[in-house]
C-alpha positions as CSV (number, residue, x, y, z in Angstrom):
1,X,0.0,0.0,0.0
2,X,1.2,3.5,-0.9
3,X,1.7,5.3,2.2
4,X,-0.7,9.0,1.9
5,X,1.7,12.0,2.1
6,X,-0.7,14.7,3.9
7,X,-1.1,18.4,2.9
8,X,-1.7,20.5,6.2
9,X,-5.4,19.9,5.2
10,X,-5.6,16.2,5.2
11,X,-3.4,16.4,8.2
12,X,-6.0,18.0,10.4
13,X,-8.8,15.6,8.2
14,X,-6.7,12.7,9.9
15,X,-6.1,14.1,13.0
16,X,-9.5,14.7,13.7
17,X,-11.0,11.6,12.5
18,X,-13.0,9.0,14.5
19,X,-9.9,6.6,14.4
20,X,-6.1,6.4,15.7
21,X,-3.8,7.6,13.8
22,X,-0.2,7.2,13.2
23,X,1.8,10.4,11.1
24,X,5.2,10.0,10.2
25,X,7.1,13.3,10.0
26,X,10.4,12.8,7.3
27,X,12.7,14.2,5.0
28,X,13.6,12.9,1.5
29,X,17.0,13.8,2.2
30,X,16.9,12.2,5.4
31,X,18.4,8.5,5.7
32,X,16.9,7.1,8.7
33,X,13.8,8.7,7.5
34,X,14.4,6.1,4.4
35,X,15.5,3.1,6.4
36,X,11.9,4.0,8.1
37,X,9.7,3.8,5.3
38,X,9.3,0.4,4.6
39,X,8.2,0.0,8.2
40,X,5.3,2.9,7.8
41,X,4.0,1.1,4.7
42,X,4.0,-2.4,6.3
43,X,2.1,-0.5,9.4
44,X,0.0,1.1,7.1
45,X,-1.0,-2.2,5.6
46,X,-1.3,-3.9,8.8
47,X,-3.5,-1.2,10.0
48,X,-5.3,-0.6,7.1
49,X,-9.3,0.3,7.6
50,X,-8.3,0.1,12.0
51,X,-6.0,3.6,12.0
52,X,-4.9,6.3,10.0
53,X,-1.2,5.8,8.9
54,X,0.5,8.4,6.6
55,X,3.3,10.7,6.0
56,X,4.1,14.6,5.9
57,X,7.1,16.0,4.2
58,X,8.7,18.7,6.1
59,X,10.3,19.9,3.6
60,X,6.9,21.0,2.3
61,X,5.7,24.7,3.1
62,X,2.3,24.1,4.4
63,X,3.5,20.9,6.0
64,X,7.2,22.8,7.4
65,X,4.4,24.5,9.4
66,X,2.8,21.4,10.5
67,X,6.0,20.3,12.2
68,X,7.0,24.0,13.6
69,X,3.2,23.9,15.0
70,X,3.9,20.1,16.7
71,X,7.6,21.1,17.9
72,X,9.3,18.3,15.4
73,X,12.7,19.2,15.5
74,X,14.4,16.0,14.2
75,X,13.1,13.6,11.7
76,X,12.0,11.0,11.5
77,X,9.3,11.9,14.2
78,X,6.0,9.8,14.7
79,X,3.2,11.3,16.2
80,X,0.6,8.9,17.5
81,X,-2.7,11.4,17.4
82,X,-6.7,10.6,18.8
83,X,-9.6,12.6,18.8
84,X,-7.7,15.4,17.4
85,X,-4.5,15.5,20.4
86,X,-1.4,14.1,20.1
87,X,-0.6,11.2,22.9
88,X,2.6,9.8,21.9
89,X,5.6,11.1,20.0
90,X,9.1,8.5,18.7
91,X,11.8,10.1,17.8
92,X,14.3,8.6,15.4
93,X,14.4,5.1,13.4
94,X,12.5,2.3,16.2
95,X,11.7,-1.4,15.6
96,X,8.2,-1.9,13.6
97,X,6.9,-3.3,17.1
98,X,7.5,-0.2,18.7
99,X,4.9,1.6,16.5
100,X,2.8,-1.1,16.4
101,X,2.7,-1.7,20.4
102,X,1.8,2.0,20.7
103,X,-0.4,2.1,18.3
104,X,-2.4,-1.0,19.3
105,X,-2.7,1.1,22.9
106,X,-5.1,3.7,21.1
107,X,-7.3,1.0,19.3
């Protein structure tokens, strides 16, 4: 599955959805943020109709604001979001379990 790379619009669309959701913050200069993508699209597959799973380019203009406004200061950063707050943040590459443990705490 394609992994959805969010414009600040579809950010907040996900955020505030009715289901978890899981937003990887990256680079495509970044390579940890490369090593991670494989995982987010597994995740994303796994997760698939249960959570939101996605991507947003910081890079991006609108979406550069999107990780001033969440206080993402190194990439990759997941934030794990429900009913529109954030309640969990990784930092750096972790083990697919990682996300998938901490996601499975919001379903």
């Amino acid at each position: 599955m394609e992994l959805k790379h969010l414009n600040e619009q579809e950010f907040n669309t996900v955020k505030n959805g009715t289901k978890p959701a899981m937003i990887d913050f990256f680079a495509t200069w970044c390579g940890p943020c490369k090593m991670l993508g494989p995982v987010m699209e597994q995740l994303a597959d796994r997760y698939d109709g249960k959570a939101g799973v996605a991507k947003v380019d910081v890079d991006g203009g609108e979406q550069q604001m999107l990780a001033i406004q969440y206080g993402v200061m190194s990439v990759p950063t997941v934030l794990f979001l429900k009913n529109g707050e954030e309640v969990g943040r990784l930092v750096g590459v972790q083990p697919a379990e990682t996300y998938a443990q901490t996601l499975d705490k919001l379903l």
